[in-house]
C-alpha positions as CSV (number, residue, x, y, z in Angstrom):
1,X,1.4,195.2,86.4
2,X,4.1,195.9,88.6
3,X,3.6,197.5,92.1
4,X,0.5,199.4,93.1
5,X,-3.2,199.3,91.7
6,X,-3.4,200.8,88.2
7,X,-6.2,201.4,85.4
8,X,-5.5,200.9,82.1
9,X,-7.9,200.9,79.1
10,X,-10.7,200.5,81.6
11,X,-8.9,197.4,83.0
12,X,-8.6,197.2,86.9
13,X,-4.6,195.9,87.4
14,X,-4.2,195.0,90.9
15,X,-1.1,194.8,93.1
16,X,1.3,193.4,90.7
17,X,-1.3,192.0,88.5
18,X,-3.8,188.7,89.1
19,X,-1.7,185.7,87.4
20,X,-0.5,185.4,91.3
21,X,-4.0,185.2,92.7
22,X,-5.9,182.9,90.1
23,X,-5.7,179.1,89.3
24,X,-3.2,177.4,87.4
25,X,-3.8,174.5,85.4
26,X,-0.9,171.5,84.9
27,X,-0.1,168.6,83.3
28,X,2.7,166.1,84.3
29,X,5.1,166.1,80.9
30,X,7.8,163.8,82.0
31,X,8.2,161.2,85.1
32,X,11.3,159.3,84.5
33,X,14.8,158.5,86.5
34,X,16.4,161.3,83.6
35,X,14.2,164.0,84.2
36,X,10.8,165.3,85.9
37,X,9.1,168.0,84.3
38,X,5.4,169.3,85.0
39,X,4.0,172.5,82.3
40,X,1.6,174.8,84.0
41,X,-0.7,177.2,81.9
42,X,-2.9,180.0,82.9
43,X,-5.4,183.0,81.2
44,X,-5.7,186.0,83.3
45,X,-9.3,187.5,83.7
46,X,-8.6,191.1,82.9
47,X,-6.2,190.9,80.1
48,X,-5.2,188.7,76.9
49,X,-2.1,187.4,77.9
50,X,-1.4,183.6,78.0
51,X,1.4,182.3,80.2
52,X,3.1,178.4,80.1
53,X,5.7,177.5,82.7
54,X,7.7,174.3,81.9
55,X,9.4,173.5,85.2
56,X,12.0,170.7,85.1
57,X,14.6,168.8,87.7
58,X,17.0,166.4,87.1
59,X,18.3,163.9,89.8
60,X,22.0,165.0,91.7
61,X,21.4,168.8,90.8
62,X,20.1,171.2,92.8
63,X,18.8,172.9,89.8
64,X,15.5,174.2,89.0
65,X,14.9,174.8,85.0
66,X,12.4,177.4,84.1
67,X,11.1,177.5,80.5
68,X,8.1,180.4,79.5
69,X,6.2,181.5,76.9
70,X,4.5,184.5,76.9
71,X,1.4,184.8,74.2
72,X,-0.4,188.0,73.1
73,X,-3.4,187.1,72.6
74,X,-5.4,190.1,71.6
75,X,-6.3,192.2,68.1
76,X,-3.9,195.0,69.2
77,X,-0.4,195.9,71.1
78,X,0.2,196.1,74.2
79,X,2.6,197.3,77.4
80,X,3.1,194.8,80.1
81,X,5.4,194.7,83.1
82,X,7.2,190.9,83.9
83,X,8.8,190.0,86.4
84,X,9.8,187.1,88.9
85,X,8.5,187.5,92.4
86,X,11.3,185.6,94.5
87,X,12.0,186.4,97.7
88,X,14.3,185.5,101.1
89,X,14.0,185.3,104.8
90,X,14.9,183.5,107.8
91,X,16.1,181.2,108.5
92,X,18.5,182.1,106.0
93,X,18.9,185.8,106.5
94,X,19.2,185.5,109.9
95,X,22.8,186.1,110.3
96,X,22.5,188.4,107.2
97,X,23.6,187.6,103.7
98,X,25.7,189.0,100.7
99,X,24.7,189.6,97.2
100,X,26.4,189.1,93.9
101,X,25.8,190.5,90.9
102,X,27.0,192.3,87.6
103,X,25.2,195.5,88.0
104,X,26.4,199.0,87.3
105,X,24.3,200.9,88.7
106,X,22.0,201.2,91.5
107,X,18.7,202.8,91.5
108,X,17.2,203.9,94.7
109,X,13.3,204.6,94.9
110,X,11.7,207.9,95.6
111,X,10.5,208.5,98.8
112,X,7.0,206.9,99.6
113,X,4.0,207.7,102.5
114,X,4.4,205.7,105.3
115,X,7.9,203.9,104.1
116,X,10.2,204.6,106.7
117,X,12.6,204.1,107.7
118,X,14.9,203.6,104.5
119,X,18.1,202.4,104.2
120,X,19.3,204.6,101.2
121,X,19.0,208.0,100.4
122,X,15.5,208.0,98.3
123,X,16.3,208.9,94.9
124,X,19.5,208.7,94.6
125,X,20.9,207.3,91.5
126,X,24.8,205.4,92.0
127,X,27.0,202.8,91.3
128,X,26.5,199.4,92.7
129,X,26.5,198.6,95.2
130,X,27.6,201.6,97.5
131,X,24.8,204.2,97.8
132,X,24.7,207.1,100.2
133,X,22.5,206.5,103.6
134,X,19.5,209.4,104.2
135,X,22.0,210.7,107.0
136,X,25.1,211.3,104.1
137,X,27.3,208.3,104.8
138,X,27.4,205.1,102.6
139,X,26.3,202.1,102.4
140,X,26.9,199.0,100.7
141,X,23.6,197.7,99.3
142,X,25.3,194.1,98.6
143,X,25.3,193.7,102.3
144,X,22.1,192.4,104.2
145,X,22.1,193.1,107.8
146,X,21.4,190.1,110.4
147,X,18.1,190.2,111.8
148,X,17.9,192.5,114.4
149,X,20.6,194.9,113.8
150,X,18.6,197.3,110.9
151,X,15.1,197.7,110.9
152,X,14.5,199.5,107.9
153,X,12.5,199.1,104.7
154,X,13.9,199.7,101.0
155,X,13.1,199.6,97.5
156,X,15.5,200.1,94.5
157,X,16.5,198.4,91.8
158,X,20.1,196.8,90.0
159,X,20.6,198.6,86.4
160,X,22.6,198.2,83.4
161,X,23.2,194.6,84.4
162,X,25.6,193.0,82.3
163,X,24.9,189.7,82.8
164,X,21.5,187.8,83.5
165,X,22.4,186.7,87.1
166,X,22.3,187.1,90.6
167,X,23.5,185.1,94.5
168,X,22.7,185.8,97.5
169,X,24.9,183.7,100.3
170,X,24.8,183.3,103.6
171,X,28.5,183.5,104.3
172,X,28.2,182.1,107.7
173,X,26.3,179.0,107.1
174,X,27.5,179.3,103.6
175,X,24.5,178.2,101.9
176,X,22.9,180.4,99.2
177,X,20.9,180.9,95.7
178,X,21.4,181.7,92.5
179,X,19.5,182.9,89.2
180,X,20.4,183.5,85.9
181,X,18.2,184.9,83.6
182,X,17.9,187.0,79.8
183,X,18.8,190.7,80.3
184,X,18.0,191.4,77.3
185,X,14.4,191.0,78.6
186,X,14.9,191.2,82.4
187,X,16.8,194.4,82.3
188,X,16.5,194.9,86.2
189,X,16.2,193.6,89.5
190,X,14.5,194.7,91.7
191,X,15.6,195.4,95.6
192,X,13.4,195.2,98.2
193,X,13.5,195.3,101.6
194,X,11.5,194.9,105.1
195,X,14.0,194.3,107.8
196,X,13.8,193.9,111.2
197,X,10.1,193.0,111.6
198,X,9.7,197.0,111.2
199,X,6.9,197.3,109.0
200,X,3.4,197.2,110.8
201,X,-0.2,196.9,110.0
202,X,-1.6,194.1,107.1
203,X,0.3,192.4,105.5
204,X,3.3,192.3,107.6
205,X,1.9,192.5,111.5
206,X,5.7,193.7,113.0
207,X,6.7,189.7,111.6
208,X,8.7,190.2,108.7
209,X,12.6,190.2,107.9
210,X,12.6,189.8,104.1
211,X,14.8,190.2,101.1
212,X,13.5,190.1,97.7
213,X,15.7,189.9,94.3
214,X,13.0,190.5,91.6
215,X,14.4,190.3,87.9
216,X,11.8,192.4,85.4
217,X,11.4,193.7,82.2
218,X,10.5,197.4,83.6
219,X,10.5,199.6,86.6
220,X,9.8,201.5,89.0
221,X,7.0,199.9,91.2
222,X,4.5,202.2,90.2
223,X,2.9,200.5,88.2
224,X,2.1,200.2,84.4
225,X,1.1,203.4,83.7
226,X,4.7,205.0,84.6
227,X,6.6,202.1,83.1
228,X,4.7,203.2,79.7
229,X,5.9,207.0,80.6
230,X,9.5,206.4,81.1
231,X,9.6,204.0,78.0
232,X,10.8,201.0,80.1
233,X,7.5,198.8,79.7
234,X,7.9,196.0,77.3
235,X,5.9,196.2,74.2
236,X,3.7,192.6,73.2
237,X,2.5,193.1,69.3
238,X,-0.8,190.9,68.7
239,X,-0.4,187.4,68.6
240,X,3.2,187.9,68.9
241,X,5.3,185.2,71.4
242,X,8.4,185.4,73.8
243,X,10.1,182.8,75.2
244,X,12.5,182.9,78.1
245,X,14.5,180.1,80.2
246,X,15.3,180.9,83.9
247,X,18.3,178.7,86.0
248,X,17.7,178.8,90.0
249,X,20.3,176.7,91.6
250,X,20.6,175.7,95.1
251,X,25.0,176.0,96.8
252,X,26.5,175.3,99.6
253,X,30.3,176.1,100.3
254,X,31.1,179.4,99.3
255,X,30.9,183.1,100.4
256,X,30.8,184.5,97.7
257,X,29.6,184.1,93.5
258,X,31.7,185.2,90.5
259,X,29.1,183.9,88.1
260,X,25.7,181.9,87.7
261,X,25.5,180.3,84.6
262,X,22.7,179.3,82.4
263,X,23.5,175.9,83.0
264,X,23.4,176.4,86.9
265,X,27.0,176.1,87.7
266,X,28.1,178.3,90.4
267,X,31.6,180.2,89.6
């Protein structure tokens, strides 16, 4: 499930599901001067899934493999909402940070109680990455503001990607991050925002200055019951299997990313 709590055929989905919030188990698969590689399983509670994580390092590469397998595990079909929960924040984004990627369009989330300020103009569908601002100028989403100079919170989300990547660099230090992933099953990422230490009360206490570049299967962050409406959640038949390999790569020397690849090289 991804955003808010949901009910669906009598199951309980919290805030983006429980596979966050419950034990793991692992097993060391390889220990070796080649290669070091531990698999990590889990069952959720509340729904038939089963998840295995491979994750895998090899020595002189700052590159993280990421194998999965995702297992339906019940009698019948069923919607489901994946995604990768990776997030940014200082020291890295202090002096603000660019993004890269081969999105087309940008999608910016309705308005929301108690979600203000907001960078973008709620609702407003445009091309990546220059949106209009609530007050009718524009803004270049690809550019994240050095702490203390915004404070404003935002959720959207990068469409009709086409590639499976993303970077995020800190041009002055330049430092930064990259992903590549399967668009064919990560058709979006999403963009969200708390800058500025603006947002208040639990969990964020005034203490935050975040970035988060989310690749999933589905949006908006409503959860799974309006990913199922709008025909964007991904649909598991019973007993049936997908497998998915994700590249995270660590840089250094650049300002900006033409292209992540699945081997982790940085173009």
């Amino acid at each position: 499930n991804g955003g808010p709590y949901v009910t669906y055929k009598g199951a309980e989905l919290g805030q983006h599901g429980e596979i966050s919030l419950i034990p793991w188990e692992y097993a060391l698969i390889e220990d070796s001067p080649e290669r070091v590689a531990v698999r990590l399983w889990v069952r959720p509670i509340r729904t038939p899934f089963f998840l295995e994580k491979t994750l895998s390092l090899e020595p002189g590469r700052a590159v993280l493999m990421i194998e999965e397998c995702l297992t339906n595990e019940s009698g019948e079909q069923l919607p489901l909402m994946w995604g990768q929960h990776i997030a940014f924040g200082r020291p890295f984004l202090e002096e603000g940070a660019v993004i890269d990627a081969p999105a087309r369009r940008f999608i910016v989330h309705e308005a929301m109680p108690d979600y203000e300020p907001r960078r973008f103009q709620p609702g407003i569908s445009a091309g990546w990455p220059h949106t209009p601002t609530p007050d009718g100028d524009q803004a270049d989403a690809s550019q994240i503001p050095a702490f203390g100079s915004v404070q404003a919170q935002e959720m959207a989300y990068l469409a009709d990607l086409a590639d499976g990547w993303y970077a995020i660099t800190n041009p002055t230090r330049k430092i930064g991050f990259g992903l590549h992933f399967d668009s064919n099953l990560y058709r979006y990422i999403w963009y969200w925002q708390q800058l500025g230490n603006v947002a208040q009360g639990y969990p964020w206490w005034s203490r935050t200055h975040t970035t988060a570049l989310e690749p999933w299967t589905s949006y908006p962050t409503n959860g799974l019951t309006e990913a199922i409406a709008n025909g964007s959640a991904l649909q598991l038949a019973s007993g049936q299997q997908i497998q998915t390999r994700l590249c995270a790569v660590a840089y250094e020397g650049l300002e900006r990313v033409a292209q992540v690849t699945a081997q982790g090289e940085i173009i």
